[in-house]
TORVEX-198878 format. One record per residue: residue number from 1; x, y, z of N, C-alpha, C in turn. Coordinates in steps of 0.1 Angstrom, whole numbers, always signed. Layout:
N
   seq   n_east   n_north    n_up   ca_east   ca_north   ca_up   c_east   c_north    c_up
   NUM        X         Y       Z         X          Y       Z        X         Y       Z
...
END
This chain:
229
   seq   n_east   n_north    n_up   ca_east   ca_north   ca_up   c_east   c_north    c_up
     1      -63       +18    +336       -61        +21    +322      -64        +9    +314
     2      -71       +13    +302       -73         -2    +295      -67        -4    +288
     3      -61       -18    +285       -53        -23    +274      -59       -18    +259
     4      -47       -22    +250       -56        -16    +239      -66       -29    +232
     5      -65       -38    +231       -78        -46    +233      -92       -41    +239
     6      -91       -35    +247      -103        -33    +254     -105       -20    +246
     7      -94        -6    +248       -97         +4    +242     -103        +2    +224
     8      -97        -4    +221      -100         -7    +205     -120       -14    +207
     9     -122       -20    +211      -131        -26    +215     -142       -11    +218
    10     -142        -9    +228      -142        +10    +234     -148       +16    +224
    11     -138       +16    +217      -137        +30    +204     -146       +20    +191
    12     -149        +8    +192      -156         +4    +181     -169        +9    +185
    13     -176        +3    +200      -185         +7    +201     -192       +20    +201
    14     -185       +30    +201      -187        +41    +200     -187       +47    +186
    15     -178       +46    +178      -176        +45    +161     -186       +43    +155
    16     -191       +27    +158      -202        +24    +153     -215       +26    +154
    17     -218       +37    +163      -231        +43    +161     -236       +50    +151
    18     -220       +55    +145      -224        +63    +132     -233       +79    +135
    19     -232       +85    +145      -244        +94    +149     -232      +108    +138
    20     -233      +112    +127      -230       +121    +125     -231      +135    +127
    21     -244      +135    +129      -257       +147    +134     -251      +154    +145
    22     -249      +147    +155      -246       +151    +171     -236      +152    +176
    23     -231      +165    +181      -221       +172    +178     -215      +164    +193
    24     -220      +155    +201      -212       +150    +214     -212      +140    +212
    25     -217      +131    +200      -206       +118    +192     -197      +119    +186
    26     -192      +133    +177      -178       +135    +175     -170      +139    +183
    27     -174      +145    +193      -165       +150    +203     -157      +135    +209
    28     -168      +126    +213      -170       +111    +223     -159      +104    +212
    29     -159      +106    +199      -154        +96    +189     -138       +97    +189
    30     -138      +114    +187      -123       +120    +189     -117      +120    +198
    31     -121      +120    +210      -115       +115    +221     -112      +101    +225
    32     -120       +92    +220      -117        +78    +221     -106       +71    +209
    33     -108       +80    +202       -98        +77    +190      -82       +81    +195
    34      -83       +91    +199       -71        +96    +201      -66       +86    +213
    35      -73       +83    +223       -73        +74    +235      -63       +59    +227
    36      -74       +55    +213       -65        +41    +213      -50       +44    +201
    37      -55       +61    +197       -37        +58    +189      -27       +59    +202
    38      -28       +65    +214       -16        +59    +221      -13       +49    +223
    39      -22       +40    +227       -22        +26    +227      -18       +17    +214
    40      -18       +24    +198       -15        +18    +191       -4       +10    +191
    41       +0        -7    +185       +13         -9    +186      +26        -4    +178
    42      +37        -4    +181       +42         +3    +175      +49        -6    +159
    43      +48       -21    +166       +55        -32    +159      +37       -38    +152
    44      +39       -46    +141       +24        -55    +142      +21       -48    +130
    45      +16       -56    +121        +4        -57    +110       -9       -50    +112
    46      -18       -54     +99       -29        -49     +99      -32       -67    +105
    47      -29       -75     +99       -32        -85    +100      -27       -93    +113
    48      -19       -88    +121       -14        -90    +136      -23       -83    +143
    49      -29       -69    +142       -40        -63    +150      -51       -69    +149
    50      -57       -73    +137       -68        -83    +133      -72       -94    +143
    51      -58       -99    +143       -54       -116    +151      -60      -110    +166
    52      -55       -97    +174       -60        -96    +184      -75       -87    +185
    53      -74       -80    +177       -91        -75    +181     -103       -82    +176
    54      -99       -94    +165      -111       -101    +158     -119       -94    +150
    55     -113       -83    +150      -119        -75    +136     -111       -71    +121
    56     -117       -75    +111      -112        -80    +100     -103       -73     +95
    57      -94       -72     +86       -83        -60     +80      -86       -50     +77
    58      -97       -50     +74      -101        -33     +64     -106       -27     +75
    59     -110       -32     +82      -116        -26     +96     -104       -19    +102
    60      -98       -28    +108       -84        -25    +110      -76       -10    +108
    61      -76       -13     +92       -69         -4     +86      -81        +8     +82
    62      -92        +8     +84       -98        +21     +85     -102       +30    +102
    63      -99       +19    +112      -100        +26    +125      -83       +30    +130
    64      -77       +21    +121       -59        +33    +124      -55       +48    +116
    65      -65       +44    +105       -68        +57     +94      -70       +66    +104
    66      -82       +66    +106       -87        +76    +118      -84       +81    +133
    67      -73       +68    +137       -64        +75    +146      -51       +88    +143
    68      -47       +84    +133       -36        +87    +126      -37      +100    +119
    69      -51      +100    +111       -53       +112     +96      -57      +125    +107
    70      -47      +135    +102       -46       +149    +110      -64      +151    +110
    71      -62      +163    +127       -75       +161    +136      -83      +167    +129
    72      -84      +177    +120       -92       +187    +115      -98      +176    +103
    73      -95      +168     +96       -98       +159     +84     -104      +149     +93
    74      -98      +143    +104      -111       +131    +113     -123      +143    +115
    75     -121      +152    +117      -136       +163    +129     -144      +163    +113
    76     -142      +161    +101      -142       +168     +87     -153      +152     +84
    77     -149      +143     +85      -150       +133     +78     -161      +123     +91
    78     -160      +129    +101      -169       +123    +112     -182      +135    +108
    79     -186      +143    +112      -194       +154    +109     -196      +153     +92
    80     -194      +146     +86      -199       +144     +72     -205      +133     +71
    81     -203      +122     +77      -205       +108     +71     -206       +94     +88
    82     -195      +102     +95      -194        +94    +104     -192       +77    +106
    83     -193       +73     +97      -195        +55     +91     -181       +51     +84
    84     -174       +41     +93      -164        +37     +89     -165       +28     +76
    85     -178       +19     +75      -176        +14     +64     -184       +22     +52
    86     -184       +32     +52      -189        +43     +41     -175       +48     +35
    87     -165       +51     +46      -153        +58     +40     -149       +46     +37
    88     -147       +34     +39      -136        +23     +34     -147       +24     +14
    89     -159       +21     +15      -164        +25      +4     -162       +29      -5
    90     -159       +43      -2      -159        +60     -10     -146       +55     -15
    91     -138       +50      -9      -124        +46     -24     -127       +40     -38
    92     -138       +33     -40      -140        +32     -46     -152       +33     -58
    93     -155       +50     -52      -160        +56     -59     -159       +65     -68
    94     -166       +72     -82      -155        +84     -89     -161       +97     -73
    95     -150      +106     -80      -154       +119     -71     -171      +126     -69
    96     -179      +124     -80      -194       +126     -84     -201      +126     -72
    97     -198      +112     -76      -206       +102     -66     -202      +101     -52
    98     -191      +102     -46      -191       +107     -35     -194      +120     -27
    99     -194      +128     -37      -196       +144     -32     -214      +140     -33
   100     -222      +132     -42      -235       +130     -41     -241      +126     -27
   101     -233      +116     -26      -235       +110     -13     -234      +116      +2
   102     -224      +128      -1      -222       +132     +14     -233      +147     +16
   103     -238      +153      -3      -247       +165      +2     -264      +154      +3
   104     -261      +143      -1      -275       +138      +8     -275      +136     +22
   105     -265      +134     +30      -261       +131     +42     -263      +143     +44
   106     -259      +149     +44      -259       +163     +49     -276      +170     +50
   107     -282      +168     +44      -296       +170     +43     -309      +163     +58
   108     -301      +157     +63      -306       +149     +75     -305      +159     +88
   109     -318      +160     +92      -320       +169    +102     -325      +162    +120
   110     -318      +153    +119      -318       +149    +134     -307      +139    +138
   111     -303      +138    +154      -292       +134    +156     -289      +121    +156
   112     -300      +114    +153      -298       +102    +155     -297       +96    +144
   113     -294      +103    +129      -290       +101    +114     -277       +93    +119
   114     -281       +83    +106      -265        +75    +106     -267       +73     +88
   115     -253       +70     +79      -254        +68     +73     -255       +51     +68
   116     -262       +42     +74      -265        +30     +74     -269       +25     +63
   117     -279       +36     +59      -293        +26     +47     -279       +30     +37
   118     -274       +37     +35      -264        +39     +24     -252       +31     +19
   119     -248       +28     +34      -235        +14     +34     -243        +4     +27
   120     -259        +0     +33      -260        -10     +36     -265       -13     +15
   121     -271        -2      +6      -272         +3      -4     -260        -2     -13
   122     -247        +4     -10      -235         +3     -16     -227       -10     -18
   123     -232       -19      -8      -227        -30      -6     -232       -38     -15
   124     -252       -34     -17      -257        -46     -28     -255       -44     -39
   125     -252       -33     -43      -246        -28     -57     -233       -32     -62
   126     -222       -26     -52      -212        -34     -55     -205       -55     -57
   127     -221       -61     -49      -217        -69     -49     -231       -76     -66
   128     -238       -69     -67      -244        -70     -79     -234       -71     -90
   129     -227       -55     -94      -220        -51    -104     -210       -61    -105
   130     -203       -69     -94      -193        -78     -90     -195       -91    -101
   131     -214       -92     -98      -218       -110    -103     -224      -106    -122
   132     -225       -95    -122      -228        -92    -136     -218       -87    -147
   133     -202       -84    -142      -193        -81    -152     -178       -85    -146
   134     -168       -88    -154      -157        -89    -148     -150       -77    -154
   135     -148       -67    -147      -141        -53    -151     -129       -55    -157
   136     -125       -51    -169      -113        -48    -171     -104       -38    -161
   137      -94       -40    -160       -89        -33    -149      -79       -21    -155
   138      -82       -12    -148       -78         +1    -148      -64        +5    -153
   139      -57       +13    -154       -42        +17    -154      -37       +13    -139
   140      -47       +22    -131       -44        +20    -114      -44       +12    -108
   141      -56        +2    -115       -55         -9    -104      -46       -19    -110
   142      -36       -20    -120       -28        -28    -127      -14       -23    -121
   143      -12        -8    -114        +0         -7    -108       -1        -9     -94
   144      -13       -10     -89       -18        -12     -78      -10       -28     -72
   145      -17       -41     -87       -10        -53     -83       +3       -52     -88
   146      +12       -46     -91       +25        -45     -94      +32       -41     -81
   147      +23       -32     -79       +30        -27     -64      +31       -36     -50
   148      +23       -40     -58       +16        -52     -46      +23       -70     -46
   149      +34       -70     -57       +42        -75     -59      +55       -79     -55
   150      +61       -64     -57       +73        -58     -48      +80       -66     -35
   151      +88       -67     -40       +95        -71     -25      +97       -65     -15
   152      +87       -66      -1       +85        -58      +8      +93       -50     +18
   153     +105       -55     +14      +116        -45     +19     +115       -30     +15
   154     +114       -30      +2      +115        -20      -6     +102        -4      +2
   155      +97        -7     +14       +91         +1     +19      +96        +5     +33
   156     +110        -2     +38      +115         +2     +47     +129       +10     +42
   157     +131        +8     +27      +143        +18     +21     +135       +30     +21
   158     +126       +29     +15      +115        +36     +10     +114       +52     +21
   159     +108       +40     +32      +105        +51     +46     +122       +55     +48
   160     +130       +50     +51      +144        +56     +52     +150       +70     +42
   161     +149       +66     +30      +151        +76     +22     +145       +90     +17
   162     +131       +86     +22      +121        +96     +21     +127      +109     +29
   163     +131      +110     +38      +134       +113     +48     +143      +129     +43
   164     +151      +124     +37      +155       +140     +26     +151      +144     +15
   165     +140      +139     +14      +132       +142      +0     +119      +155      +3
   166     +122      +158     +20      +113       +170     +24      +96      +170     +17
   167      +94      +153     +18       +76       +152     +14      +68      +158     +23
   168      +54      +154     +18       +43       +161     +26      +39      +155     +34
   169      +34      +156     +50       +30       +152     +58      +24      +138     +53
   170      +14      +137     +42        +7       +128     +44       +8      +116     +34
   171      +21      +119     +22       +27       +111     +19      +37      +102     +30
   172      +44      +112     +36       +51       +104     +51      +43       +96     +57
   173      +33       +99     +60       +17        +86     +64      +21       +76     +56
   174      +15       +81     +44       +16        +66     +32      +26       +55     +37
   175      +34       +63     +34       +54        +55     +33      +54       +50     +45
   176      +52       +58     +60       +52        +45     +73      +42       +35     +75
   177      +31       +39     +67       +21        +26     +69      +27       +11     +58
   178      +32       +17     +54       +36         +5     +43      +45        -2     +50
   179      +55        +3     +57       +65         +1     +66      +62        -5     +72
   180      +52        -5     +78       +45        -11     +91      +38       -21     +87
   181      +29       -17     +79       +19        -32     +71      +31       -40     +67
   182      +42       -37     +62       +52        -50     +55      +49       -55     +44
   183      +35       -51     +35       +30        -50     +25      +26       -37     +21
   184      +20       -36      +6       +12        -32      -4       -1       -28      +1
   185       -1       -17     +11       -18        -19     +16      -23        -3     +18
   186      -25        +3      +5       -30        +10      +3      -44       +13      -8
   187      -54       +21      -2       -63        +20     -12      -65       +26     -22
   188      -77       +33     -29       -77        +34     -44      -74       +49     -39
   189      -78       +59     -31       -74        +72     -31      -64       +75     -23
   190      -58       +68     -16       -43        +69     -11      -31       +68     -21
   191      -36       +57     -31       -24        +48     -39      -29       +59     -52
   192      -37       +67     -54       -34        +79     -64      -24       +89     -58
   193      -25       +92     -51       -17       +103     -41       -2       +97     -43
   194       -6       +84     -39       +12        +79     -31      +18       +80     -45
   195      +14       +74     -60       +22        +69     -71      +20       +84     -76
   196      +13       +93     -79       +16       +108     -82      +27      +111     -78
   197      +31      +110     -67       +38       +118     -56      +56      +108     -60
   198      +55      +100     -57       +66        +89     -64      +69       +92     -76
   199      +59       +96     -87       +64       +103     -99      +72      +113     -99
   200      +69      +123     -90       +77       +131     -89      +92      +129     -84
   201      +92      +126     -80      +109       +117     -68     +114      +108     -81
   202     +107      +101     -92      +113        +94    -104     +118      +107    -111
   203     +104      +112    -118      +113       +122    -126     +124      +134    -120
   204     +129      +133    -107      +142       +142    -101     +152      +134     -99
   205     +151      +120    -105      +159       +107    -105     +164      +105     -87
   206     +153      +109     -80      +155       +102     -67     +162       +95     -61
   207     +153       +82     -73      +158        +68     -70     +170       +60     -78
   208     +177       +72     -84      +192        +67     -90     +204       +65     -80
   209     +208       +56     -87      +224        +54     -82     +218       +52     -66
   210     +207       +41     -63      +206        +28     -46     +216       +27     -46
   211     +221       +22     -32      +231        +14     -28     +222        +7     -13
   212     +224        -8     -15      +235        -16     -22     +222       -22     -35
   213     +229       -24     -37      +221        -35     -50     +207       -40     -50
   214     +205       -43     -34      +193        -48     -38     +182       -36     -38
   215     +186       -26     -27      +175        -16     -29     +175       -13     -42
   216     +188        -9     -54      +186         -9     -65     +180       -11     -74
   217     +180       -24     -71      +169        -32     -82     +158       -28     -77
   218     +149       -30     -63      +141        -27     -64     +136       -15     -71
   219     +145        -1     -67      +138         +8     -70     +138       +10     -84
   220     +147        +3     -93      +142         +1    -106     +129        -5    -115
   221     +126       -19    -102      +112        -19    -106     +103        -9    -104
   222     +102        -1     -85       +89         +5     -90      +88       +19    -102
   223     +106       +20    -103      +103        +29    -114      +99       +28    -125
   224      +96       +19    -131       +96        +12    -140      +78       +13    -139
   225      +72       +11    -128       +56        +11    -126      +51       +26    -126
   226      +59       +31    -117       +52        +44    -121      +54       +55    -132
   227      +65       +49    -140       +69        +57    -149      +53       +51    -161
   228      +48       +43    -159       +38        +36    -166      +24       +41    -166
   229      +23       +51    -157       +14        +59    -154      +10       +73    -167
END
């Protein structure tokens, strides 16, 4: 049996072929994927798994995505695109332009299509747009660093309390990865979902009357963020 070092290692090389086209590289992908979420640790960072695979955070955090995100959405998103660094991407795209992206993908009629020239496209653009403007920053990405603030306890009350609030599957994702990261580490279409979804739990005053005090306060700040929305 391989350690998960080796499996993680495994499943990169196989990932990164990117073969969308060919229906026995998603099969090979989903099986290998599933292979290293058992092996996932249960304790540890993005930035603790980093330390042992040598591959960077967002990497990281987009090959546990895909252990993790229900099987029918991995089969969905491999058979679309296949390219891990295409989806870490697509967050920070509007909706348009990603739906553009994937019916061009889709237009490729052999198996050995990868979405490559596209990452490798998106990358000089965004690092163009980067050296030619300093963006004012959004509503979202302003509660984004607020959130990102927070005292990181506040995601282990978080995950505890959630718990009779009868959320959706994939908000419960959100809330344990936060848990787990011990930080603020969600992206631009996760952290719409998560702070929508937290709206709702503020306005049913959820997060009234913490105990003890400190969860209190916390939950007073993030109410306070996403009531800002």
């Amino acid at each position: 049996m391989l350690s998960f070092k080796e499996q993680f290692q495994a499943t990169q090389q196989i990932i990164d072929k990117g073969l969308y086209k060919d229906p026995k590289w998603v099969i090979e992908s989903m099986k290998s994927l599933s292979d290293l979420k058992k092996l996932w640790p249960k304790e540890g960072t993005s930035y603790d798994i980093s330390e042992i695979t040598g591959h960077p955070e967002w990497y990281v955090d987009q090959i546990s995505y895909w252990c993790f995100v229900p099987e029918e959405t991995l089969k969905i998103e491999l058979e679309s695109h296949g390219s891990l660094k295409l989806n870490y991407l697509l967050q920070y795209l509007e909706v348009d332009e990603e739906e553009k992206i994937i019916e061009q993908l889709a237009t490729a009629r052999t198996k050995d299509a990868t979405a490559e020239h596209i990452t490798d496209n998106l990358f000089v653009k965004f690092l163009e747009d980067s050296r030619k403007t300093k963006k004012k920053l959004t509503p979202l990405e302003i509660q984004v660093q607020q959130l990102k603030e927070l005292d990181v306890v506040i995601w282990e009350f978080l995950l505890s309390d959630s718990v009779s609030w009868e959320a959706g599957d994939q908000f419960n994702m959100l809330i344990k990865k936060l848990a787990k990261d011990k930080k603020y580490s969600l992206k631009k279409r996760d952290s719409e979902l998560f702070i929508d979804e937290m709206k709702t739990y503020v306005n049913f005053d959820y997060l009234e009357d913490a105990k003890p005090a400190k969860k209190a306060s916390l939950y007073k700040e993030l109410t306070e963020i996403i009531k800002n929305r």
